[in-house]
N, CA and C atoms as a LAMMPS dump frame, in Angstrom:
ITEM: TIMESTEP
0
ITEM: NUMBER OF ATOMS
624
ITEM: BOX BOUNDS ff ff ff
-5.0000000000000000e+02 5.0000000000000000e+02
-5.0000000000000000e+02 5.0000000000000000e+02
-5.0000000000000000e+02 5.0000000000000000e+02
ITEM: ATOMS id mol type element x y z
1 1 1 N -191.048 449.849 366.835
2 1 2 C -191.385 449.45 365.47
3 1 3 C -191.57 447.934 365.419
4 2 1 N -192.432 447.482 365.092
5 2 2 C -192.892 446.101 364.819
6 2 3 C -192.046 445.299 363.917
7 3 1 N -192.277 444.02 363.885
8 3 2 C -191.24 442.971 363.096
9 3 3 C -191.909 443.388 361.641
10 4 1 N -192.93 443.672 361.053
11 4 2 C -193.062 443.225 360.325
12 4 3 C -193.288 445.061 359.348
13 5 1 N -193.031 446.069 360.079
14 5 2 C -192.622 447.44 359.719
15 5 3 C -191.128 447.348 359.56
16 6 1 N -190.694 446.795 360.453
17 6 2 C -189.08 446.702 359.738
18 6 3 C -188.673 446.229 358.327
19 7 1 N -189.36 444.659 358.43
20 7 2 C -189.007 444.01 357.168
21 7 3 C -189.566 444.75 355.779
22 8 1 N -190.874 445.887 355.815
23 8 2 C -191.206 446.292 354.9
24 8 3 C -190.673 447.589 354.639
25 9 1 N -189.858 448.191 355.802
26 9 2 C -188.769 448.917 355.363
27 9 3 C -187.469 448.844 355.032
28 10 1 N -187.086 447.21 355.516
29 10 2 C -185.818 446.661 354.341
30 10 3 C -186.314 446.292 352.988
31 11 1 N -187.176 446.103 352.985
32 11 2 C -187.919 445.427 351.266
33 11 3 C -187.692 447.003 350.601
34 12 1 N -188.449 447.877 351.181
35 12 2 C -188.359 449.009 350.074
36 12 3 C -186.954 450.247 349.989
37 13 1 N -186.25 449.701 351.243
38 13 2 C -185.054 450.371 350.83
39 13 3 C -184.011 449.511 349.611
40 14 1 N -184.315 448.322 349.867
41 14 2 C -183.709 447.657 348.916
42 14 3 C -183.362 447.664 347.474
43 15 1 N -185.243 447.813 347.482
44 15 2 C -185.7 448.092 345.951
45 15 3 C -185.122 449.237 344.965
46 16 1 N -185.366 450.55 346.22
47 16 2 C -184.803 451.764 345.988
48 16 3 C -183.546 452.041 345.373
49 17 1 N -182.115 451.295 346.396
50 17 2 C -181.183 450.91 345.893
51 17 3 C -181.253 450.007 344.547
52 18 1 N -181.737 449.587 344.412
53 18 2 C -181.609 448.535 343.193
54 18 3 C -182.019 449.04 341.933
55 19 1 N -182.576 449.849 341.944
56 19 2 C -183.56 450.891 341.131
57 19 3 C -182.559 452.304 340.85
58 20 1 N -181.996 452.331 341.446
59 20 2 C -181.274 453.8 341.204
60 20 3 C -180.568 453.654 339.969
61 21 1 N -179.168 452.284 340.16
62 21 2 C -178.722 452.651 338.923
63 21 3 C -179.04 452.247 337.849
64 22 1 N -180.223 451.348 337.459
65 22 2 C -180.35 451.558 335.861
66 22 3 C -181.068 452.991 335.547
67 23 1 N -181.805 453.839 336.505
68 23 2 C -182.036 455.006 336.308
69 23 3 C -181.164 456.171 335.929
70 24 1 N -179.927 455.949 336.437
71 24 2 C -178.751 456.791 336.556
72 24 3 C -178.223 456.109 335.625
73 25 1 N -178.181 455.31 334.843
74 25 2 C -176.902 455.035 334.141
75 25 3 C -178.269 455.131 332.433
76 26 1 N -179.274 455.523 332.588
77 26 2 C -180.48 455.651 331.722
78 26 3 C -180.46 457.349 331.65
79 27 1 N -179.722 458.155 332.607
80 27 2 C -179.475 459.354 332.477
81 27 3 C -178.456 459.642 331.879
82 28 1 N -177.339 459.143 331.636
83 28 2 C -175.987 458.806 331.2
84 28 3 C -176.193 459.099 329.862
85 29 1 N -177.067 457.868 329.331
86 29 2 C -177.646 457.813 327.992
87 29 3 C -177.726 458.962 327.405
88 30 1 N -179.006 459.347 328.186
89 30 2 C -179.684 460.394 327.398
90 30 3 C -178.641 461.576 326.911
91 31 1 N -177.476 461.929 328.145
92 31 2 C -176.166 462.759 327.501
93 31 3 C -175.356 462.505 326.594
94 32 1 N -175.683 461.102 326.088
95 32 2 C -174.273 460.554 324.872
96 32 3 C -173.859 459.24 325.832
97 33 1 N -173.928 459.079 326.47
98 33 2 C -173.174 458.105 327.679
99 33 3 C -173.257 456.245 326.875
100 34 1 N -172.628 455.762 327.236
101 34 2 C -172.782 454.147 326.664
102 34 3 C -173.856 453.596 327.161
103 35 1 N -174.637 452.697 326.689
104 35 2 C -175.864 451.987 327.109
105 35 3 C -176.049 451.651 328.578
106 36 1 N -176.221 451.209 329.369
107 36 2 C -176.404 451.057 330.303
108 36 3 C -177.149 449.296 330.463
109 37 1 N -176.107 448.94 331.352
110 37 2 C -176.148 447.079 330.999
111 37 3 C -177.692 446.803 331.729
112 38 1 N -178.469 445.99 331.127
113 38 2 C -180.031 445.447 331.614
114 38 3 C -180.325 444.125 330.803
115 39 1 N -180.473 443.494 332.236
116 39 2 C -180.867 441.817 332.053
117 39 3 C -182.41 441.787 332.344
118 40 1 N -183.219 441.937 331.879
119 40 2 C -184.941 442.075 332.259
120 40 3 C -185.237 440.313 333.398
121 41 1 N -185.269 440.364 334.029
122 41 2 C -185.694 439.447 335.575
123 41 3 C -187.14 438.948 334.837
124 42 1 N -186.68 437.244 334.39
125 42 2 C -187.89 436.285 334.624
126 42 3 C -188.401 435.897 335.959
127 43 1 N -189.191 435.581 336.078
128 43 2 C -190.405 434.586 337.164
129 43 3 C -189.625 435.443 338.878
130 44 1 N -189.45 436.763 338.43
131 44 2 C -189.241 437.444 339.773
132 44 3 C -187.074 437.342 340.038
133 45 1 N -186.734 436.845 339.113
134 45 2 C -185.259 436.854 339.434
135 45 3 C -184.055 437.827 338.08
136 46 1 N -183.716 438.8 339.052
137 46 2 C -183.282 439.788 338.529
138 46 3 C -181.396 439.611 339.114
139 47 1 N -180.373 439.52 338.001
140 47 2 C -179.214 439.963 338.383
141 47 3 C -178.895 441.1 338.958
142 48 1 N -177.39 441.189 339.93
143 48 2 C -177.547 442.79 340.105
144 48 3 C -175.91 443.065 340.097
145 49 1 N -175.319 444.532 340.042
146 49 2 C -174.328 444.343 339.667
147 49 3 C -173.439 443.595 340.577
148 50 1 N -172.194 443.252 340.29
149 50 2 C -172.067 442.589 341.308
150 50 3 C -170.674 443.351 342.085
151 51 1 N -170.664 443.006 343.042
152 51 2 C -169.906 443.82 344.209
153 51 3 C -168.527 443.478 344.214
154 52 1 N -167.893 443.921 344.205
155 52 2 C -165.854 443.923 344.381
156 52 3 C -165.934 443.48 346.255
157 53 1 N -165.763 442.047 345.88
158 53 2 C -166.417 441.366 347.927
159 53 3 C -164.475 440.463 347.619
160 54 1 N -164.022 440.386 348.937
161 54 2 C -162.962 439.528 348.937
162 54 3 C -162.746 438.576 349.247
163 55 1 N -162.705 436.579 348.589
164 55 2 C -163.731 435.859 348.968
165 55 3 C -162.594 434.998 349.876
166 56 1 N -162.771 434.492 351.008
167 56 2 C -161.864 433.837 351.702
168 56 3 C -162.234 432.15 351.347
169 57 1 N -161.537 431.435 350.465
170 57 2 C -161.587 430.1 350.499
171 57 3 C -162.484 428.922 351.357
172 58 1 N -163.662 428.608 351.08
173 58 2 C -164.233 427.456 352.132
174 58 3 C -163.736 426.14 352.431
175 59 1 N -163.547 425.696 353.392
176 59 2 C -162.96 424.676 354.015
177 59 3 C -163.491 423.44 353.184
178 60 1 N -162.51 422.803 352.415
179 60 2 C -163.079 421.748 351.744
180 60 3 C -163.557 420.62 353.034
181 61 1 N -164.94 419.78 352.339
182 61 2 C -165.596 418.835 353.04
183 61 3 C -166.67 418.407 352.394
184 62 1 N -166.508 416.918 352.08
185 62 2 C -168.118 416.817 351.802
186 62 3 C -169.534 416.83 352.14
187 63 1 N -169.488 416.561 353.049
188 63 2 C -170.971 417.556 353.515
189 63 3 C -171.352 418.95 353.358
190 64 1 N -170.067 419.581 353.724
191 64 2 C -170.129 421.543 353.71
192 64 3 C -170.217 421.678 352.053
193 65 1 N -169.439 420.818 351.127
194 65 2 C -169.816 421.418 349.354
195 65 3 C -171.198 420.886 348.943
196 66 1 N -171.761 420.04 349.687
197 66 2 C -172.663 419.126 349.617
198 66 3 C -174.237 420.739 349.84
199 67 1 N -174.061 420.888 350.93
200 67 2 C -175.17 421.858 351.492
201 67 3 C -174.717 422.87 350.85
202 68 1 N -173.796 423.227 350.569
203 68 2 C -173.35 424.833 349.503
204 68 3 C -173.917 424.758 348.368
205 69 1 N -173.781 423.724 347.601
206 69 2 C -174.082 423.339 346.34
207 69 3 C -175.509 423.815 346.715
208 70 1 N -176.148 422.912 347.394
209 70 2 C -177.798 422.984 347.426
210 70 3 C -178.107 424.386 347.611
211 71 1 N -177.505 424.88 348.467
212 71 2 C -177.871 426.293 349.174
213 71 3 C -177.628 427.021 347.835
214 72 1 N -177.118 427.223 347.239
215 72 2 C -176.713 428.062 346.211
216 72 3 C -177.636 427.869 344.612
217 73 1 N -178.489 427.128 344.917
218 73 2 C -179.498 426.843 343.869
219 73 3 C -180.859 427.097 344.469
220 74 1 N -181.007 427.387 345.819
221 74 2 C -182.48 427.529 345.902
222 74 3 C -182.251 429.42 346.186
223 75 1 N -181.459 429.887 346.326
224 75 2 C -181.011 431.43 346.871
225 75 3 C -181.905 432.197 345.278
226 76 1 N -182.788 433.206 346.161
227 76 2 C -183.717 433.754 345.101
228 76 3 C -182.638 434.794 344.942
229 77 1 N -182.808 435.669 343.86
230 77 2 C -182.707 436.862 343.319
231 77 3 C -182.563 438.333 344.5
232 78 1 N -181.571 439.008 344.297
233 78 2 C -182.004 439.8 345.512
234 78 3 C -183.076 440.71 345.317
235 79 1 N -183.661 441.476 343.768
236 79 2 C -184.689 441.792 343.858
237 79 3 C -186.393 441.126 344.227
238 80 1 N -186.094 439.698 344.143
239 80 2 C -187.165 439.235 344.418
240 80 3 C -187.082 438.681 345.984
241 81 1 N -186.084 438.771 346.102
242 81 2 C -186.134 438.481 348.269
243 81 3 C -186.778 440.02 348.733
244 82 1 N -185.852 441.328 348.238
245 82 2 C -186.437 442.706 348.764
246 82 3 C -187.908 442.667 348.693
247 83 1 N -188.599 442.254 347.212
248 83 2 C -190.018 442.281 346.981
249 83 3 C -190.315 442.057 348.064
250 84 1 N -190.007 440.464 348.054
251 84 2 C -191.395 439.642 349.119
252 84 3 C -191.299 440.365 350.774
253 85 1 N -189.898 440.737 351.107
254 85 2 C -189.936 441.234 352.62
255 85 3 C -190.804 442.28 352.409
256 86 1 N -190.949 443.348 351.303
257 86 2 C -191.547 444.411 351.085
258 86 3 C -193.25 444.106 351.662
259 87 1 N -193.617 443.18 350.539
260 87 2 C -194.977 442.359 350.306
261 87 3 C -195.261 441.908 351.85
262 88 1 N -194.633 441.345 352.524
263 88 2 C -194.753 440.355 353.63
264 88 3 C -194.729 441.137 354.713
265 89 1 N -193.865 442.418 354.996
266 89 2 C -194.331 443.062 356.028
267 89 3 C -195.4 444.189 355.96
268 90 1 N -195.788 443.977 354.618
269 90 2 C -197.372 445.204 354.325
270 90 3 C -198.546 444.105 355.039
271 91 1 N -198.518 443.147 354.445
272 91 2 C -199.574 441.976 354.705
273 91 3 C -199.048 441.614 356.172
274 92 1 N -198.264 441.093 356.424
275 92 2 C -198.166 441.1 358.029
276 92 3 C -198.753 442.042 358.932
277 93 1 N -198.303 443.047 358.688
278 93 2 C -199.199 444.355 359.115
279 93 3 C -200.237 444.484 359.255
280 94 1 N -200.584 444.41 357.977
281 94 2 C -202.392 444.617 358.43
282 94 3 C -202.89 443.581 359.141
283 95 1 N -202.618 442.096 358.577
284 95 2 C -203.425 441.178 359.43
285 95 3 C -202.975 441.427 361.65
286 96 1 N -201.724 441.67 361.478
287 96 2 C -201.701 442.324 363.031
288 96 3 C -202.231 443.553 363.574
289 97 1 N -202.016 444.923 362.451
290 97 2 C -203.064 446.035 363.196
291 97 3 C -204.45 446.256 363.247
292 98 1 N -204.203 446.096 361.289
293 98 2 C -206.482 446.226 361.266
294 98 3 C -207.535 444.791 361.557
295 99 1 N -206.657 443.898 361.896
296 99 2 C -207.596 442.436 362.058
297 99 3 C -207.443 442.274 363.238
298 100 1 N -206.506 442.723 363.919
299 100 2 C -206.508 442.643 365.384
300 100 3 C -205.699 440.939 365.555
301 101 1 N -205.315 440.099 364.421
302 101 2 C -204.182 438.791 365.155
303 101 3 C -202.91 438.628 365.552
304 102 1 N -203.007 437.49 365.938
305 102 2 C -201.595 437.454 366.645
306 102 3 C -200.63 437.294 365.712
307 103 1 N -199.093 437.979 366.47
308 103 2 C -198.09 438.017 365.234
309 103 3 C -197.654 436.599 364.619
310 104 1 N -197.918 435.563 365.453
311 104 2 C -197.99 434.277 364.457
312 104 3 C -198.781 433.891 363.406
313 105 1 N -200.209 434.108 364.069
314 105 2 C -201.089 433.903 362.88
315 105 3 C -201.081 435.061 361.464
316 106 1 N -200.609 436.387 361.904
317 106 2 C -200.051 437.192 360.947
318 106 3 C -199.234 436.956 359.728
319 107 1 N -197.959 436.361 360.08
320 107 2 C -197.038 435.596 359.713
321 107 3 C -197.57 434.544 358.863
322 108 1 N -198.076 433.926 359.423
323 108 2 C -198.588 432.713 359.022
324 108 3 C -199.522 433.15 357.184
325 109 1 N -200.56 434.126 357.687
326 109 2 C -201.321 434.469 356.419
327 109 3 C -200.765 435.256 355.536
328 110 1 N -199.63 435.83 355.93
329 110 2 C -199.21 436.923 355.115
330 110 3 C -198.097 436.119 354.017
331 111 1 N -198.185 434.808 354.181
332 111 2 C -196.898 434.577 353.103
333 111 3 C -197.699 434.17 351.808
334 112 1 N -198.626 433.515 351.77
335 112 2 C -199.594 433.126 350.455
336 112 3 C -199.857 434.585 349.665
337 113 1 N -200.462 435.551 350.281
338 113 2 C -200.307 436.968 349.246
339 113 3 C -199.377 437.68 348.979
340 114 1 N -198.268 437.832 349.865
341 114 2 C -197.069 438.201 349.864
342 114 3 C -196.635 437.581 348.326
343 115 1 N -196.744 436.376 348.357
344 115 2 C -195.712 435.298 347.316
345 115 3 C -196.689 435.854 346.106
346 116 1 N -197.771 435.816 346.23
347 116 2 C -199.35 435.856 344.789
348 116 3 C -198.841 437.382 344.049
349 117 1 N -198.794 438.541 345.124
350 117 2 C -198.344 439.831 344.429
351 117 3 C -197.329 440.303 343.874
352 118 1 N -196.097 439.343 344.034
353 118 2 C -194.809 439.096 343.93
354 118 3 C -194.603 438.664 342.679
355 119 1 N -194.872 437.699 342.293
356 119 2 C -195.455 436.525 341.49
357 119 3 C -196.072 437.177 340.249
358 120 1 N -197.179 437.96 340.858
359 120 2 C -198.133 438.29 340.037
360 120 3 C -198.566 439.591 339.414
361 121 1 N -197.534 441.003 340.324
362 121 2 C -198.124 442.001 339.714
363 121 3 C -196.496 442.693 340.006
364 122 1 N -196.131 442.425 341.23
365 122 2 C -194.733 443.158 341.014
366 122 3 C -193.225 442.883 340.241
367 123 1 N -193.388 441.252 339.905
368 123 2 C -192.746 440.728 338.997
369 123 3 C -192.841 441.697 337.271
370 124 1 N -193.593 441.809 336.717
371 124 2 C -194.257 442.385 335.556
372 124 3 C -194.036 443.675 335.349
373 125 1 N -194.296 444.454 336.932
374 125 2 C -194.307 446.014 336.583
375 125 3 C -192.489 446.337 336.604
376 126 1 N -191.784 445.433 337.438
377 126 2 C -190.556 445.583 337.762
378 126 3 C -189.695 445.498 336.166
379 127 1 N -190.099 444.304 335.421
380 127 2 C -189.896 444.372 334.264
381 127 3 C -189.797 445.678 333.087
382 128 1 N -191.436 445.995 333.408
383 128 2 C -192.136 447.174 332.46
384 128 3 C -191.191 448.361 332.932
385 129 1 N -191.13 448.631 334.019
386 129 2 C -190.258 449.689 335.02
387 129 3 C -188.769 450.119 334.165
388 130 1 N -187.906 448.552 334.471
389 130 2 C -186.562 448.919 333.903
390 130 3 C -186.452 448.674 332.35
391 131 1 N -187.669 448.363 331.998
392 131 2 C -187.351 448.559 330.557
393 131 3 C -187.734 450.184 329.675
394 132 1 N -188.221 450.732 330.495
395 132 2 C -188.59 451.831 330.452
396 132 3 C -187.431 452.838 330.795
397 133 1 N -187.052 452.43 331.73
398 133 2 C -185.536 453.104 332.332
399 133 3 C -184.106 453.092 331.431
400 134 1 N -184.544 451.647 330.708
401 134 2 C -182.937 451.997 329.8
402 134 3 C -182.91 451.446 327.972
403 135 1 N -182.354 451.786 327.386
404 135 2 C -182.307 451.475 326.185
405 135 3 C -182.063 449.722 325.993
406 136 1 N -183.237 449.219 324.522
407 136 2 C -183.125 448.408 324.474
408 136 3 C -181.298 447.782 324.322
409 137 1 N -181.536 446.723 325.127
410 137 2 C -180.143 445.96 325.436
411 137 3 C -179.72 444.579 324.928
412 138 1 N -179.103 444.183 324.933
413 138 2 C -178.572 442.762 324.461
414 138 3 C -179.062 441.955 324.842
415 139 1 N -179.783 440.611 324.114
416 139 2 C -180.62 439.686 325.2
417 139 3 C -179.306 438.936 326.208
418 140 1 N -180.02 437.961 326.831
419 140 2 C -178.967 437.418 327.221
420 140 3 C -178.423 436.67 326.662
421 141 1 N -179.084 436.24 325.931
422 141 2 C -178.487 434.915 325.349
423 141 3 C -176.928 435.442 323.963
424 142 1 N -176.682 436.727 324.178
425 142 2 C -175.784 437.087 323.868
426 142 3 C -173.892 436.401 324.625
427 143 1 N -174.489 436.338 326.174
428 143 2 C -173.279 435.839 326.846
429 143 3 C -173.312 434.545 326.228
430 144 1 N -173.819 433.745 325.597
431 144 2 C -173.275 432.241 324.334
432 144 3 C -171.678 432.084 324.304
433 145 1 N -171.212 431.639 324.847
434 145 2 C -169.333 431.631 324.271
435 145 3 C -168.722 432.667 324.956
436 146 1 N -169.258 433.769 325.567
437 146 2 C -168.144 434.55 326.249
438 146 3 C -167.751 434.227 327.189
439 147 1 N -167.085 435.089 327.845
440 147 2 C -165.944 434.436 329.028
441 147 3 C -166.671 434.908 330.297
442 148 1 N -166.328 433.9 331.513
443 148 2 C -167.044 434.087 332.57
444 148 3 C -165.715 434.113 333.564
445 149 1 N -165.967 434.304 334.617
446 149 2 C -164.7 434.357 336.069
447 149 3 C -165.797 434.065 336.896
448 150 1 N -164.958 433.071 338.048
449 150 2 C -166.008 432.318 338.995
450 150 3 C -165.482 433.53 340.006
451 151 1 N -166.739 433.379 340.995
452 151 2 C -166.277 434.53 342.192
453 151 3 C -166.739 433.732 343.593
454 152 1 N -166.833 432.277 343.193
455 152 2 C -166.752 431.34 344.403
456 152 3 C -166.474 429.807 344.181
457 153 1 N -166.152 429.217 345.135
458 153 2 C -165.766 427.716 344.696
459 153 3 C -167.082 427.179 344.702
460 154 1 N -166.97 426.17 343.113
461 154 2 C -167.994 425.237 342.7
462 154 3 C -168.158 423.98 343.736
463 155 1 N -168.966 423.75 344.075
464 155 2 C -169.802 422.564 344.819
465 155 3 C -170.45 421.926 344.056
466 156 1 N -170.516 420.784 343.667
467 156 2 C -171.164 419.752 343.287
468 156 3 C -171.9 420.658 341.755
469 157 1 N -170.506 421.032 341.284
470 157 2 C -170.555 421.448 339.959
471 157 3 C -171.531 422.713 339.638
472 158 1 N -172.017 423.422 341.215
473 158 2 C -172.16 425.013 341.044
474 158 3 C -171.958 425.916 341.664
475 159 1 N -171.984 426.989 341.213
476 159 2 C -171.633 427.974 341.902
477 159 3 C -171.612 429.351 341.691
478 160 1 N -170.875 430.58 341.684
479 160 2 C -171.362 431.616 341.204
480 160 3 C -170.475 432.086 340.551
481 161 1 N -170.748 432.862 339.174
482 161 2 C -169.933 433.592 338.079
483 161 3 C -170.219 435.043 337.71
484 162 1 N -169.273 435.494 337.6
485 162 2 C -169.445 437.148 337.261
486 162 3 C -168.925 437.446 335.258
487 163 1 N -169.663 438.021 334.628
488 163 2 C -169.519 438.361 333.211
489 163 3 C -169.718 439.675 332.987
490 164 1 N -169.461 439.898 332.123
491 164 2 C -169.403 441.781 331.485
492 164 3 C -169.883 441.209 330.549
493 165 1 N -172.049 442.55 330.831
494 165 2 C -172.981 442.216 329.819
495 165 3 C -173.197 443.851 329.873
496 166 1 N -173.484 444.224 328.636
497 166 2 C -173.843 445.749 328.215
498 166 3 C -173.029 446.909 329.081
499 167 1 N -171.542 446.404 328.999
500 167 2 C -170.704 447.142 329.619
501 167 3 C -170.73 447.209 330.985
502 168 1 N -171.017 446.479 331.935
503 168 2 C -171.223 446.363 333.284
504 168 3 C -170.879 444.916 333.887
505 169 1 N -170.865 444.863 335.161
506 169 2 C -170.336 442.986 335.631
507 169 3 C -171.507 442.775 336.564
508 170 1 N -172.016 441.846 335.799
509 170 2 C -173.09 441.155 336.35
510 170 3 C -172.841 439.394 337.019
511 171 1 N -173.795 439.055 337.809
512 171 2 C -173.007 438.04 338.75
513 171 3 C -174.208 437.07 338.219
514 172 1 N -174.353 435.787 337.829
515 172 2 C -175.032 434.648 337.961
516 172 3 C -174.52 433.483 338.679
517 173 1 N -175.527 432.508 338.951
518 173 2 C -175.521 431.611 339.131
519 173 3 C -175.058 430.689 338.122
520 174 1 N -173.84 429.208 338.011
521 174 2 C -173.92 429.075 337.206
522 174 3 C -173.214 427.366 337.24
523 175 1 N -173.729 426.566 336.433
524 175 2 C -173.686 425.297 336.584
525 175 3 C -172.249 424.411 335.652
526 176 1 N -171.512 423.729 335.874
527 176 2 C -170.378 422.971 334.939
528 176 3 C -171.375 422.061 334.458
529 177 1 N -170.941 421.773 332.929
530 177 2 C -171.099 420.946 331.966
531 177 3 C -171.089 419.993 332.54
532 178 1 N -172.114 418.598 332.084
533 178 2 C -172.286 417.646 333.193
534 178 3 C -170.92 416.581 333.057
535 179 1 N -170.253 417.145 331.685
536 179 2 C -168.955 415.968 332.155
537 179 3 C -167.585 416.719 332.726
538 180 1 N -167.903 417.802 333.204
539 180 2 C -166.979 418.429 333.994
540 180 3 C -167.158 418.445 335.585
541 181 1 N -168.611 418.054 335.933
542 181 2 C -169.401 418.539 336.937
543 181 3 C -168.358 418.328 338.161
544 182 1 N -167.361 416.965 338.149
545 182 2 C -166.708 416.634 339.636
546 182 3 C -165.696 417.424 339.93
547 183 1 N -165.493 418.263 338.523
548 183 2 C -163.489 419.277 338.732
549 183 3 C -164.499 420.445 339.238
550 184 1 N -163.119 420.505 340.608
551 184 2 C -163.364 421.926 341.389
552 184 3 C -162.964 422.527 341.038
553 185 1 N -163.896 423.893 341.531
554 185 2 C -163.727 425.182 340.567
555 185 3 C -163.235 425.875 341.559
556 186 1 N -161.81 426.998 341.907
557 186 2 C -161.928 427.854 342.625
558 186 3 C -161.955 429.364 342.331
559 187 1 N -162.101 430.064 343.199
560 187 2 C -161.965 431.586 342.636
561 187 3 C -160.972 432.28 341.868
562 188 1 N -161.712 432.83 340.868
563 188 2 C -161.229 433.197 339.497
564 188 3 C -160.675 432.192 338.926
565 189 1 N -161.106 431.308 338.93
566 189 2 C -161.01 430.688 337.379
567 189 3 C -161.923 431.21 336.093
568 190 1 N -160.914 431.54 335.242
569 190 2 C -161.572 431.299 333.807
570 190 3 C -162.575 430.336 333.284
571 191 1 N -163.806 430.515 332.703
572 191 2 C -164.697 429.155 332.192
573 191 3 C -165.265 430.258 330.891
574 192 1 N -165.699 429.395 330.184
575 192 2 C -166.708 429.664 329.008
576 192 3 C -168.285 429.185 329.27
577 193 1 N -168.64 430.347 328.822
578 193 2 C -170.002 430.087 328.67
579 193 3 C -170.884 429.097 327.648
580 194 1 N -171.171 427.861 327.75
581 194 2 C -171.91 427.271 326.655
582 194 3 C -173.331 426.923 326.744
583 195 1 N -174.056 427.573 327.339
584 195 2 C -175.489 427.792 327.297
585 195 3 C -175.913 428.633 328.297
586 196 1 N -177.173 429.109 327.798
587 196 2 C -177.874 430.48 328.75
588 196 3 C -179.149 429.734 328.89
589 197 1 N -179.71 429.701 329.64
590 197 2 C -180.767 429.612 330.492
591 197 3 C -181.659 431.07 330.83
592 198 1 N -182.252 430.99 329.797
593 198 2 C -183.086 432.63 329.855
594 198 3 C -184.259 432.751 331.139
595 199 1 N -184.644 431.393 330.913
596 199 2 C -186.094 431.42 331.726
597 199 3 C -185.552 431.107 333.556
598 200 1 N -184.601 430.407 333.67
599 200 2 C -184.267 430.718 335.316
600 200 3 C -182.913 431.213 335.468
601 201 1 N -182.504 432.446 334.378
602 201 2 C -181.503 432.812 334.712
603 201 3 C -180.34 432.474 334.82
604 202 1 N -179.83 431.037 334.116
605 202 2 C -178.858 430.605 334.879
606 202 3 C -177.802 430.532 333.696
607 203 1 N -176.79 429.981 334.039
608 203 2 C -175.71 429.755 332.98
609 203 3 C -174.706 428.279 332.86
610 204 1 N -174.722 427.692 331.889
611 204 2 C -173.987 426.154 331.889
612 204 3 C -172.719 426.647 331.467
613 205 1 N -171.399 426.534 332.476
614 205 2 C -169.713 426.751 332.04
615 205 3 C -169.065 425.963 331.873
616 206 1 N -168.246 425.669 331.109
617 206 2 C -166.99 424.581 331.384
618 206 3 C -165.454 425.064 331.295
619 207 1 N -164.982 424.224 331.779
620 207 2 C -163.532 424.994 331.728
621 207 3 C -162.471 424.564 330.44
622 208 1 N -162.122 425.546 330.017
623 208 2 C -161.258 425.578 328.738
624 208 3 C -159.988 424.766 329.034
């Protein structure tokens, strides 16, 4: 199996998984069941629930919170990483079987359409998809003032937070108030939510 049949069979098992439960919990519904929690994914970045993981403390250092921090702000969405591997090993593909190039130059062409269909048609339908799948839901901008729990230590004032939205725990990304930004945050701390960030998903916390 080729590099680039693999990656388009992790892209679409991914999806699959990711897709099941607002379907299943959209079946729930239909029996009487409680709503079923849905954050609709701007510009390709979709929350997902988030996982009961057990987090072992990172070695304080400034360089290591330094590159965490960063690392933890460019990290896409996991539905929109599954997409593009999806996207990227279809287009890889062809330019290696039906064009006859090499798997570099493959590589090479397959990331500009990969990113364009992503971007441009599977972003939208993914939307149309789970909104179809579950009853209208709470925007986000509902989490305003509720309570958040960090589920990793803050770096250079970010890091990641887990909240209960439409009865479910959903995980964001999420930034300290800029006059809190230097107090470290460690796991499970308590913070409040004081702004939502609809359009990249994100969330501004500070600590009470």
């Amino acid at each position: 199996m080729s590099v680039f049949i693999t990656l388009l069979v992790i892209g679409l098992a991914g999806l699959v998984f990711m897709a099941i439960p607002a379907f299943g919990h959209h079946a729930q519904i239909g029996h009487g069941a409680s709503h079923a929690g849905h954050i609709a994914p701007h510009a390709g970045h979709a929350p997902t629930t988030a996982p009961h993981t057990h987090t072992v403390p990172a070695p304080h250092g400034q360089q290591g919170d330094a590159g965490t921090g960063a690392f933890l702000g460019l990290l896409p969405s996991p539905r929109t990483l599954f997409s593009l591997l999806t996207f990227y090993g279809a287009f890889g593909n062809l330019f290696q079987q039906y064009f006859h190039l090499t798997m570099g130059i493959s590589a090479l062409l397959a990331t500009l359409p990969a990113y364009l269909i992503e971007r441009c048609v599977a972003t939208p339908l993914w939307n149309l998809l789970i909104g179809f799948a579950a009853e209208p839901a709470q925007p986000m901008q509902s989490l305003l003032l509720k309570e958040a729990e960090a589920v990793s230590h803050f770096t250079n004032g970010k890091g990641m937070v887990k909240v209960i939205h439409d009865e479910r725990e959903v995980q964001f990304l999420a930034q300290l108030s800029p006059e809190q930004a230097n107090i470290p945050i460690s796991v499970g701390t308590k913070l409040r939510i004081e702004e939502v960030n609809t359009e990249k998903e994100r969330l501004t916390v500070r600590l009470e």
